[in-house]
N, CA, C and O atoms as CSV, one atom per row, in Angstrom:
chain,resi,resn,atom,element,x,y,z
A,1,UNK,N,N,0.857,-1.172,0.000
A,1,UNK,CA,C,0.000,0.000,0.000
A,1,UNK,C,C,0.899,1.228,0.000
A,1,UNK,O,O,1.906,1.452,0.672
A,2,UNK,N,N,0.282,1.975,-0.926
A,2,UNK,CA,C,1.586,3.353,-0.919
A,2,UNK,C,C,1.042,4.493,-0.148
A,2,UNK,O,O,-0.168,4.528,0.080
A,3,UNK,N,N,1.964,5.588,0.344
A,3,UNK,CA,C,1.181,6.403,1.189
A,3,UNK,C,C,0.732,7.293,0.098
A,3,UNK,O,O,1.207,7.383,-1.034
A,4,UNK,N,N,-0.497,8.093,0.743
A,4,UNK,CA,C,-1.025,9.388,-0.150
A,4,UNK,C,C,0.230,9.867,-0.441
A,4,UNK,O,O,1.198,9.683,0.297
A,5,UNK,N,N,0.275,10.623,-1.734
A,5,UNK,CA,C,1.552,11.808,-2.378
A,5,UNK,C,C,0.162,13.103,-2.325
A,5,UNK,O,O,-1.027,13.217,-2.624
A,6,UNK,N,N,1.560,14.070,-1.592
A,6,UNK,CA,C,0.585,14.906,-1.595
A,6,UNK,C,C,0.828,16.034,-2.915
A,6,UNK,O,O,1.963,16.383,-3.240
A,7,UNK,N,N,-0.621,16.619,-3.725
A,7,UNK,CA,C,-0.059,17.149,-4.479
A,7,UNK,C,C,0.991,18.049,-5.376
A,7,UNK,O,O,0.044,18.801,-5.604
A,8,UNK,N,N,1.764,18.485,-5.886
A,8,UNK,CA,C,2.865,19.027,-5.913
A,8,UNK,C,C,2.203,20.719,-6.205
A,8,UNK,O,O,1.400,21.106,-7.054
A,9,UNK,N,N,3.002,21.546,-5.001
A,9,UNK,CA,C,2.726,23.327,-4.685
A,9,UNK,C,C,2.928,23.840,-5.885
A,9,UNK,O,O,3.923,23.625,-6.575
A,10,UNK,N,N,1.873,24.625,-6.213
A,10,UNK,CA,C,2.068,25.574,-7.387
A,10,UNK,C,C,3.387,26.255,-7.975
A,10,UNK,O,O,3.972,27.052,-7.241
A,11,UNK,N,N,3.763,26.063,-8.918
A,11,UNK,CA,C,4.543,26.759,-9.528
A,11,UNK,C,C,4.545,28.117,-9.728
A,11,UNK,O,O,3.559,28.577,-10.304
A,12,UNK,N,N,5.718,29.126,-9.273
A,12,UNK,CA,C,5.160,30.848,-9.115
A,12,UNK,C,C,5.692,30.896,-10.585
A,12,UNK,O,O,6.421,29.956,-10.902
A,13,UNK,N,N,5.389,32.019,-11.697
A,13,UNK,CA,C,6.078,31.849,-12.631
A,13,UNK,C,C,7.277,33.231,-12.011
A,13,UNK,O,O,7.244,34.191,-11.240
A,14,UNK,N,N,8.249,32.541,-12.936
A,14,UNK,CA,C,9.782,32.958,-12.899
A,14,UNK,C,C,9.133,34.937,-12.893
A,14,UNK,O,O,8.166,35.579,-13.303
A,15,UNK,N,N,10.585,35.204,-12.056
A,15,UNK,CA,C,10.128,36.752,-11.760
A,15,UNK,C,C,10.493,37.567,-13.069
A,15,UNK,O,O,10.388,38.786,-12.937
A,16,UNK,N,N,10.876,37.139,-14.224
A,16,UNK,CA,C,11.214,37.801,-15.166
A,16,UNK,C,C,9.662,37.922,-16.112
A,16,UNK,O,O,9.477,38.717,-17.033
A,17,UNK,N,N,8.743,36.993,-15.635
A,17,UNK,CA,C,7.510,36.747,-16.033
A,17,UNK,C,C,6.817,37.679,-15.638
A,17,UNK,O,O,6.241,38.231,-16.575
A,18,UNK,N,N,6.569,38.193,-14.476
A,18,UNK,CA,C,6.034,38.921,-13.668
A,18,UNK,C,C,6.975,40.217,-14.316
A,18,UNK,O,O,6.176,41.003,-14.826
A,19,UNK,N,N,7.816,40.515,-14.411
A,19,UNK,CA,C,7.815,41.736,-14.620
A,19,UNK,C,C,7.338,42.408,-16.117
A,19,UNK,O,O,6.935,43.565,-16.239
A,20,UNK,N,N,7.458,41.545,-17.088
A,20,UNK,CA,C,7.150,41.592,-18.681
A,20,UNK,C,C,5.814,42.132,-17.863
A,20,UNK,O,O,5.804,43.343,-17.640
A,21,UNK,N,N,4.757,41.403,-17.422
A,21,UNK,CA,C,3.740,41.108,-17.310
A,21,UNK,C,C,3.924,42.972,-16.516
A,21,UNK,O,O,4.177,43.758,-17.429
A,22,UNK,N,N,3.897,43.209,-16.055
A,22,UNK,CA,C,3.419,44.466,-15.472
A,22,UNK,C,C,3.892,45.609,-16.320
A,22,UNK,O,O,3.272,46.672,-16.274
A,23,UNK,N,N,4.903,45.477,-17.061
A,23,UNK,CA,C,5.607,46.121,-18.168
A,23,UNK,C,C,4.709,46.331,-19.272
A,23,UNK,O,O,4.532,47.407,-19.844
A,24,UNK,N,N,4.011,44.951,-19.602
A,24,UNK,CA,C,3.224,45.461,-21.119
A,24,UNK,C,C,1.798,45.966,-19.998
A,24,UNK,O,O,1.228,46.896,-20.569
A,25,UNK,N,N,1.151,45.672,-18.758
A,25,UNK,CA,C,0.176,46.591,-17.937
A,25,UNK,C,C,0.339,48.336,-18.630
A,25,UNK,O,O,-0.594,48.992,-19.092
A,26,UNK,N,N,1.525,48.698,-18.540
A,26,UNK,CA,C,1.699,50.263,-17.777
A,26,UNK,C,C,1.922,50.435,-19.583
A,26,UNK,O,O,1.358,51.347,-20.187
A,27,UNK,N,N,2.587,49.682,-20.106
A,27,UNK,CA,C,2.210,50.138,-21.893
A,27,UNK,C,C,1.223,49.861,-22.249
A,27,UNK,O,O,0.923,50.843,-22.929
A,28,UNK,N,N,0.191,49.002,-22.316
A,28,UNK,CA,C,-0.867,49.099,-22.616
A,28,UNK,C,C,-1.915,49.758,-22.159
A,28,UNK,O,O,-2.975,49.770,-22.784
A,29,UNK,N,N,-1.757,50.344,-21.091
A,29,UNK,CA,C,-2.844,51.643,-20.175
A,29,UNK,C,C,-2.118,52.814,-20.997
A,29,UNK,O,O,-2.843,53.783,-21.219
A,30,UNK,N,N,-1.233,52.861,-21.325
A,30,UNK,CA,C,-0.534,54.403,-21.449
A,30,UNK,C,C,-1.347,54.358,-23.359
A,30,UNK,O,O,-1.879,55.412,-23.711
A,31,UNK,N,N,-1.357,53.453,-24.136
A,31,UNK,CA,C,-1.504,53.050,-24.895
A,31,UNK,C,C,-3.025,53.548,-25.048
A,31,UNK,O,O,-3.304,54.595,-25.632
A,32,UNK,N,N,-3.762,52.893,-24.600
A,32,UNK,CA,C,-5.371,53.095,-24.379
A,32,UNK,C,C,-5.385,54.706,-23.929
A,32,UNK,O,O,-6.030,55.430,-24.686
A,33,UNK,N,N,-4.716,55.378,-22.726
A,33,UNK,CA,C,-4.954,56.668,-22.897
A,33,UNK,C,C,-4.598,57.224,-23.888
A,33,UNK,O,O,-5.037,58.351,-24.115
A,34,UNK,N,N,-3.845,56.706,-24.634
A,34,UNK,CA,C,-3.753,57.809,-25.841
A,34,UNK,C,C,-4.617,58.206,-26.934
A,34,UNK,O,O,-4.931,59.259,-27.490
A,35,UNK,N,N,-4.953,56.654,-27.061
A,35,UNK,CA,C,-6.045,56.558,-27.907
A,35,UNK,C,C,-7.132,56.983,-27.201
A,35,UNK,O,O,-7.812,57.687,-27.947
A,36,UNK,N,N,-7.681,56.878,-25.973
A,36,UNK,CA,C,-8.581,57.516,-25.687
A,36,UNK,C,C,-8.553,59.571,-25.158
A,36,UNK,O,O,-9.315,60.335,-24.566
A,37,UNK,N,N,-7.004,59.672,-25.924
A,37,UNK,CA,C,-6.827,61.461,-25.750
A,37,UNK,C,C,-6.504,61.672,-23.821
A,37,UNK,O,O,-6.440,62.746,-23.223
A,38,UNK,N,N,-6.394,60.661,-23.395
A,38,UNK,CA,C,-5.911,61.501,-22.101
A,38,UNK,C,C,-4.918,61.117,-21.313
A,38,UNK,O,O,-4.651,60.317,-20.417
A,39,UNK,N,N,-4.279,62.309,-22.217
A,39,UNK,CA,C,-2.932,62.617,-22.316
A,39,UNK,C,C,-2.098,62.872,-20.711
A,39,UNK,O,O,-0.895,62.627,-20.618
A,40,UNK,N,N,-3.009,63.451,-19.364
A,40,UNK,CA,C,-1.998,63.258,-18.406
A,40,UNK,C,C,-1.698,61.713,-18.190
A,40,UNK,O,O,-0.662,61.048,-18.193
A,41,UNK,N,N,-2.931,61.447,-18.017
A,41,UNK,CA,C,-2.974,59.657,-17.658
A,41,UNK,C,C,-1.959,58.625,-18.053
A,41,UNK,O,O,-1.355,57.738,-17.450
A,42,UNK,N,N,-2.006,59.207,-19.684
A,42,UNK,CA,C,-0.645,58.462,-20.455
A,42,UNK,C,C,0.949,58.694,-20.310
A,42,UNK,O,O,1.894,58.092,-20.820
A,43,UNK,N,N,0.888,59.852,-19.376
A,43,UNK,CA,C,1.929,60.590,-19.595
A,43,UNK,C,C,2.496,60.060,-17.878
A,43,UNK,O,O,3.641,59.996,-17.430
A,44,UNK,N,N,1.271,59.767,-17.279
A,44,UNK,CA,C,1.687,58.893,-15.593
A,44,UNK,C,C,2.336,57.512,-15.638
A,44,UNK,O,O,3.187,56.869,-15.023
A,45,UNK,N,N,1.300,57.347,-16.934
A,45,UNK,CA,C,2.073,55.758,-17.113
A,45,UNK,C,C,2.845,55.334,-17.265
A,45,UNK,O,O,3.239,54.296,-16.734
A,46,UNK,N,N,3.593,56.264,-18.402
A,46,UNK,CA,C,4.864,56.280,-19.463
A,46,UNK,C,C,6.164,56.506,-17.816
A,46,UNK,O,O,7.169,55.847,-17.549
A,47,UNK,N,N,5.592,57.576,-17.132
A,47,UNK,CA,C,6.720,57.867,-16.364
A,47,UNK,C,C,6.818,56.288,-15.406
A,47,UNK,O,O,7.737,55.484,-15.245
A,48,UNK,N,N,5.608,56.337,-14.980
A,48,UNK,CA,C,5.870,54.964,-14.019
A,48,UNK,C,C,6.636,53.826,-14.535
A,48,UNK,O,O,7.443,53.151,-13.896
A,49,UNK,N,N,6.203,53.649,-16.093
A,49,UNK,CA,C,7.293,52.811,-16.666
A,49,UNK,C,C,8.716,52.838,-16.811
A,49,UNK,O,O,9.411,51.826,-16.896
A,50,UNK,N,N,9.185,54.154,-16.841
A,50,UNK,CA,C,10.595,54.844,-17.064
A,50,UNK,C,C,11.426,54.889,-15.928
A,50,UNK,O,O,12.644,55.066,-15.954
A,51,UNK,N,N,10.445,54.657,-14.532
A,51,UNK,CA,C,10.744,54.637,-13.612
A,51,UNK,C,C,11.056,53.573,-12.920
A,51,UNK,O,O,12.035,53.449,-12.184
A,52,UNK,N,N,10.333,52.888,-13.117
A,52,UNK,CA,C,10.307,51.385,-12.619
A,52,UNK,C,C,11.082,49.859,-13.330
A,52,UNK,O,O,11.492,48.814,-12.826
A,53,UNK,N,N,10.990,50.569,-15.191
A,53,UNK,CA,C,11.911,49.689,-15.646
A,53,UNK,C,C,12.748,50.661,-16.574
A,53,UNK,O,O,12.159,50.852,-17.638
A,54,UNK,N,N,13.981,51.342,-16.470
A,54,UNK,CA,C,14.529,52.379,-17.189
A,54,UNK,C,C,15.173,51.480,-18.593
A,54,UNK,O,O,15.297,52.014,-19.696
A,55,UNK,N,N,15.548,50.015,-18.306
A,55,UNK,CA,C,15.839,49.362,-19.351
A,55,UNK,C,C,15.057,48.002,-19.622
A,55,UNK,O,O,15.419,46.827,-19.667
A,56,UNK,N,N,13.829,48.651,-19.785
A,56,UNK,CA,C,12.788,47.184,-19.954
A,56,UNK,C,C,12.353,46.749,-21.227
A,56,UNK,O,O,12.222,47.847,-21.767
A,57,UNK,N,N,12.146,46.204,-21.790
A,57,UNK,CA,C,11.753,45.763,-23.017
A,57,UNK,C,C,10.932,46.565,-24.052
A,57,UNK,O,O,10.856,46.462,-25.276
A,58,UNK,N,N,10.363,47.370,-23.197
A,58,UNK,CA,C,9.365,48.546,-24.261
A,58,UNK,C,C,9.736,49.607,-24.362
A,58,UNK,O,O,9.180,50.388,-25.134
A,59,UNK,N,N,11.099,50.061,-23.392
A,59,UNK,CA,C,11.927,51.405,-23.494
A,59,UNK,C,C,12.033,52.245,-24.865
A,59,UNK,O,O,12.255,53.454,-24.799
A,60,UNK,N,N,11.867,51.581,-26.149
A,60,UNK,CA,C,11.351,52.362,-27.301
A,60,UNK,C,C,10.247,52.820,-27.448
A,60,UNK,O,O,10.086,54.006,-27.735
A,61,UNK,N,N,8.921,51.697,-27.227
A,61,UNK,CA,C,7.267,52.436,-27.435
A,61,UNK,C,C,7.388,53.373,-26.241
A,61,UNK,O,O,6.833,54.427,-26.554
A,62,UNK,N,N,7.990,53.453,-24.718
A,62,UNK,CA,C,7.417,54.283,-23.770
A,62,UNK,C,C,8.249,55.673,-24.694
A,62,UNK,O,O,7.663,56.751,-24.602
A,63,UNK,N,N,9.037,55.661,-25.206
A,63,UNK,CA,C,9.301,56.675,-25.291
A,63,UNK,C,C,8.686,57.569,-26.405
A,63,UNK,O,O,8.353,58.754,-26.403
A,64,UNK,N,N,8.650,56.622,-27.336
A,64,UNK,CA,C,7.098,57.360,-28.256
A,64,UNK,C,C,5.775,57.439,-27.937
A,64,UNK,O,O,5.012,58.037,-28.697
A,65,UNK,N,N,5.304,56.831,-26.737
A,65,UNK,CA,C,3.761,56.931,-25.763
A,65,UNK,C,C,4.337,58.571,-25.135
A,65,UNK,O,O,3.610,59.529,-25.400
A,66,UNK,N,N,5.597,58.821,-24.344
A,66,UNK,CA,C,6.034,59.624,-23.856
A,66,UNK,C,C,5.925,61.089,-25.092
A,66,UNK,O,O,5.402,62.149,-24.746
A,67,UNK,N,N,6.252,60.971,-25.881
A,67,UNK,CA,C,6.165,61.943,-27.421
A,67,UNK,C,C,4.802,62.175,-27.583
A,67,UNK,O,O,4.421,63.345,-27.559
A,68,UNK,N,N,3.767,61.019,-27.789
A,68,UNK,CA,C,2.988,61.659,-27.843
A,68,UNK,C,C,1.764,62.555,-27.172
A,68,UNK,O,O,0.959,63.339,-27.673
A,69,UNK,N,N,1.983,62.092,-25.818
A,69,UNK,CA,C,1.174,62.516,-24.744
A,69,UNK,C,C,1.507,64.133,-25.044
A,69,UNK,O,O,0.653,65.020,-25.049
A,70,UNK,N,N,2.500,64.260,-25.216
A,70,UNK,CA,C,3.576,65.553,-25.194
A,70,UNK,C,C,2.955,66.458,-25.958
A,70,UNK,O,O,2.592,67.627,-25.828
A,71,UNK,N,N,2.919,65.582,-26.840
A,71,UNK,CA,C,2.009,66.230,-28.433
A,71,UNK,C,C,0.721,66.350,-28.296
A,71,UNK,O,O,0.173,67.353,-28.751
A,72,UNK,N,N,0.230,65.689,-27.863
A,72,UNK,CA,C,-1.355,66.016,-27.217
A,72,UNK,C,C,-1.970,66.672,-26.290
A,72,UNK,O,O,-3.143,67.017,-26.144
A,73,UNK,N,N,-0.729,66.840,-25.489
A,73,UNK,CA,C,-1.032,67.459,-23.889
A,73,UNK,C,C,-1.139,69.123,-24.479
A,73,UNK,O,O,-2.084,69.905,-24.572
A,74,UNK,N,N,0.541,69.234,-24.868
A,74,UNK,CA,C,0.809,70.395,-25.096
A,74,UNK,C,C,1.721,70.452,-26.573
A,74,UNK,O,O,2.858,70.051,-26.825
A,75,UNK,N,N,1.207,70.793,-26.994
A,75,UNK,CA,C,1.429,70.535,-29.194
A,75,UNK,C,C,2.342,72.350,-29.162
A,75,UNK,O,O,1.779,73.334,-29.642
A,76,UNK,N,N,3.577,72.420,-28.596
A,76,UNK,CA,C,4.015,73.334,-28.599
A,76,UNK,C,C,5.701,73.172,-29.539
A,76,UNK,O,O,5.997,72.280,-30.334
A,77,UNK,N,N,6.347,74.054,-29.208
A,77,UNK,CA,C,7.985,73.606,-29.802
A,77,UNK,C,C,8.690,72.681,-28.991
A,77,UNK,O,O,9.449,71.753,-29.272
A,78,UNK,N,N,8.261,73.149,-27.905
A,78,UNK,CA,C,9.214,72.038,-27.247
A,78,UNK,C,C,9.010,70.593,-27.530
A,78,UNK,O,O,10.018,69.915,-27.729
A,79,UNK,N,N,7.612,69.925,-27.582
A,79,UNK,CA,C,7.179,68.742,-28.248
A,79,UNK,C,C,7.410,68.424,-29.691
A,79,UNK,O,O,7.572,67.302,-30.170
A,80,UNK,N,N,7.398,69.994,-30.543
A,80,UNK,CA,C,7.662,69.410,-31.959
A,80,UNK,C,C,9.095,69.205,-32.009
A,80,UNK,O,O,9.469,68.517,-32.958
A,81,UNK,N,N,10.232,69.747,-31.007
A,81,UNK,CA,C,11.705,69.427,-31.087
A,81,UNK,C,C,11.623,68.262,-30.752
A,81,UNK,O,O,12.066,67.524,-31.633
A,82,UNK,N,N,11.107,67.521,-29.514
A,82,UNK,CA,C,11.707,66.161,-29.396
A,82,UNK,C,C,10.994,65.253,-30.383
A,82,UNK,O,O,11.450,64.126,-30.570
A,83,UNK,N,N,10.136,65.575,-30.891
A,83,UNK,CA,C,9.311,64.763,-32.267
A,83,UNK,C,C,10.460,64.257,-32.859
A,83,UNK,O,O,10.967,63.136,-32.852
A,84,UNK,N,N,11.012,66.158,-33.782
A,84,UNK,CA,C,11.538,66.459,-34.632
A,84,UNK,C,C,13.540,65.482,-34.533
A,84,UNK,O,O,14.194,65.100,-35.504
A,85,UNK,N,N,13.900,65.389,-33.174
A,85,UNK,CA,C,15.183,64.744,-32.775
A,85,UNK,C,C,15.073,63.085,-32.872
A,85,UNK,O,O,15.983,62.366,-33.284
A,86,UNK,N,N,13.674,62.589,-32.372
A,86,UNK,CA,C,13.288,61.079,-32.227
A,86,UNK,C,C,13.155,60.995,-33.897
A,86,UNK,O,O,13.613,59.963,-34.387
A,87,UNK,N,N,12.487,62.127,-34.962
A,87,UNK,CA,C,12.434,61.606,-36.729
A,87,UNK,C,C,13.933,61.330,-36.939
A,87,UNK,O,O,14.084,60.516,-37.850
A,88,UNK,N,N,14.971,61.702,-36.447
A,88,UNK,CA,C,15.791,62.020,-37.068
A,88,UNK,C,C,17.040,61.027,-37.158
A,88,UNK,O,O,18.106,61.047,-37.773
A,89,UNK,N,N,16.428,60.159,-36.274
A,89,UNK,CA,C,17.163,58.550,-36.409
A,89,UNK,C,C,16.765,58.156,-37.387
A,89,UNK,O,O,15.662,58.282,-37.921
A,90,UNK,N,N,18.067,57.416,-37.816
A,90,UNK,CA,C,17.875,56.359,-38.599
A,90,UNK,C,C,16.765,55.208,-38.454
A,90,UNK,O,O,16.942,54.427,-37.518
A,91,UNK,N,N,15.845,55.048,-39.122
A,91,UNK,CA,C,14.742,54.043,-38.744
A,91,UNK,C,C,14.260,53.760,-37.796
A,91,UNK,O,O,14.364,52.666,-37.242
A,92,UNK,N,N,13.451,54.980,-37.314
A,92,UNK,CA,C,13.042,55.485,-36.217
A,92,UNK,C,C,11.990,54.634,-36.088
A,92,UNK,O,O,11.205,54.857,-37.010
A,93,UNK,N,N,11.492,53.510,-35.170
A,93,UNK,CA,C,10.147,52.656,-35.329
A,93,UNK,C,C,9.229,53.847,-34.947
A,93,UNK,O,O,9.719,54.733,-34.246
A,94,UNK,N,N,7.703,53.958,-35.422
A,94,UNK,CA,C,6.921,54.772,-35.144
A,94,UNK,C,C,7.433,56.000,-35.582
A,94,UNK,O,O,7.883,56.752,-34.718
A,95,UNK,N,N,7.449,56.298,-36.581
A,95,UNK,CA,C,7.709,57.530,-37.496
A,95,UNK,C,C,6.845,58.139,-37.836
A,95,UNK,O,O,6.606,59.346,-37.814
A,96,UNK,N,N,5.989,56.738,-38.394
A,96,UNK,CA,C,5.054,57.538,-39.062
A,96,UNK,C,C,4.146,58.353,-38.134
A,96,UNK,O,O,3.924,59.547,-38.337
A,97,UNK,N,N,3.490,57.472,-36.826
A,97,UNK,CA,C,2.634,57.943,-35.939
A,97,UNK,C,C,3.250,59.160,-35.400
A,97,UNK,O,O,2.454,60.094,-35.307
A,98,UNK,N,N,4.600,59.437,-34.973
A,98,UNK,CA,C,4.905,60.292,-34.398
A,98,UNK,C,C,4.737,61.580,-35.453
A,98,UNK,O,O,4.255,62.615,-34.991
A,99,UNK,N,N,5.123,61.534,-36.850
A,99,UNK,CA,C,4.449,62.921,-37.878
A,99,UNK,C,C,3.600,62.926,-37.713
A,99,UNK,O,O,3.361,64.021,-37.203
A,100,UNK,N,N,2.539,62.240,-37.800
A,100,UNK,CA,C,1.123,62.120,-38.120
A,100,UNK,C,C,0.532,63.097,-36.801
A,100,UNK,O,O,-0.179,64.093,-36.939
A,101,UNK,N,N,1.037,62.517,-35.476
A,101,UNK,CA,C,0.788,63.552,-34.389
A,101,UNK,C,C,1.359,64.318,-33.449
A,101,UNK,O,O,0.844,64.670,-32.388
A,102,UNK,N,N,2.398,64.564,-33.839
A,102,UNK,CA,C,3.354,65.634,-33.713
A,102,UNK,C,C,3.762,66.878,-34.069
A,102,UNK,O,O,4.054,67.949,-33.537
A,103,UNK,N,N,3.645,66.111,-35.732
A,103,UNK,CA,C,4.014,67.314,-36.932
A,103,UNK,C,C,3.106,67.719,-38.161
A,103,UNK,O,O,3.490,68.490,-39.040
A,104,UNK,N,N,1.689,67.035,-38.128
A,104,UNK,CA,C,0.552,67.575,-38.423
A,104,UNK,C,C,0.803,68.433,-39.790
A,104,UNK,O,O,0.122,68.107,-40.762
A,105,UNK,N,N,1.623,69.379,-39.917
A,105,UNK,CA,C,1.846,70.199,-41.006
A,105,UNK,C,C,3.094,70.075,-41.517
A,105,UNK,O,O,3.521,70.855,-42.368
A,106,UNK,N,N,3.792,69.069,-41.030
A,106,UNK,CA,C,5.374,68.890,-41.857
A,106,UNK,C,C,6.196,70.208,-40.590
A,106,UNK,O,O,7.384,70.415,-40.841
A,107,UNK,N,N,5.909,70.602,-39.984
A,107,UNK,CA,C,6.489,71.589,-39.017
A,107,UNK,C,C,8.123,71.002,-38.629
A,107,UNK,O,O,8.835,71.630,-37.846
C-alpha cells in the first residue's frame, strides 16, 4: 500500500515573467490613454514605466507613448523638437505615428 503523495505546490512563474507582465500593464494603459486622448494619464504611465523599468523591453514604445502625450497634452515647440530629434534617427520605429501627431503640417 503506498502512502497518499501529496499534491505538488504551485509553480510561481519565474520573476522575469512577472515583470514583462506588469511592463506590457503600464504600456498598454498608457496606450489606451492615448487613444482615448488623455494625455496626463498616459503621460503617468509612461513615467511609471521609465521609472520602474529604465531598461525594460518597451523602453522604445514608452518613449514614443512619452512623445505623444507631449504632443497632445501640449502641441508646442518644445514637443515638436523632441518629435523632430526622435524623426531624425535612422529608422526610427513609429515615425510615421509620431508625424502624423506631432508634426501635423510637416512643421
Amino acid at each position: 500500500v503506498r502512502a497518499p503523495v501529496a499534491p505538488p505546490e504551485p509553480v510561481a512563474p519565474p520573476p522575469e515573467t512577472d515583470e514583462l507582465a506588469a511592463q506590457l500593464e503600464l504600456i498598454g494603459g498608457a496606450r489606451r490613454a492615448i487613444n482615448a486622448e488623455q494625455w496626463a494619464r498616459a503621460a503617468e504611465l509612461v513615467d511609471e514605466y521609465t521609472r520602474r523599468f529604465p531598461a525594460g523591453a518597451f523602453a522604445g514604445e514608452a518613449e514614443v507613448l512619452e512623445l505623444l502625450s507631449r504632443c497632445g497634452a501640449r502641441p508646442n515647440e518644445d514637443s515638436r523638437a523632441r518629435a523632430r530629434r526622435y524623426l531624425s534617427r535612422a529608422k526610427a520605429p513609429f515615425a510615421e505615428r509620431v508625424r502624423r501627431h506631432c508634426l501635423p503640417d510637416g512643421a
